[in-house]
C-alpha positions, 0 to 999 in steps of 0.5 A: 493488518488490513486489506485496503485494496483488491482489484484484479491486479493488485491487492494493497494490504495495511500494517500497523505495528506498535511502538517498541516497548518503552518508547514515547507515546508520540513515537513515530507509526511503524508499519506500511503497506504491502503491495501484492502485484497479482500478474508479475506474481511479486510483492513489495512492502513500503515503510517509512517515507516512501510508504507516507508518500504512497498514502498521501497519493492515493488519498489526493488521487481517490478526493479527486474521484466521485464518491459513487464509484472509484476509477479502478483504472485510475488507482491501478495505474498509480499502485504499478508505479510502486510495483515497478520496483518489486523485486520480492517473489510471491510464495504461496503457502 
């Protein structure tokens, strides 16, 4: 688990899981990417296709960025089109 991404709005968490016993060592990478959207109190967690997709956006989206400082605006507005779909409540425990 890694935190990615935390601004006042979202916080984008990565999961790396390790292959199922047994499997080849070229197995497919399990895990994704939860997404905590802090004002809707909702999280999502994206895997599999949808979370390649996610990734190969945000890293076009940040090559396109100055390397000084990241447009915040910029990745929020990219993560909420992912939020939009959070149907999962956020539980504090």
């Amino acid at each position: 688990m890694q935190l990615l991404y935390n601004s006042d709005s979202f916080a984008v968490v990565q999961f790396d899981l390790p292959a199922p016993a047994g499997s080849r060592e070229d197995a497919v990478r399990r895990g994704g990417y939860e997404i905590v959207d802090k004002f809707a109190r909702k999280e999502i967690f994206l895997e599999g296709l949808l979370a390649d997709r996610f990734a190969a956006g945000v890293k076009e989206l940040v090559a396109g960025m100055p390397s000084e400082e990241p447009n915040v605006e910029a990745l929020d507005e990219f993560i909420a089109g992912y939020t939009a779909l959070a149907q999962q409540p956020l539980v504090a425990h």
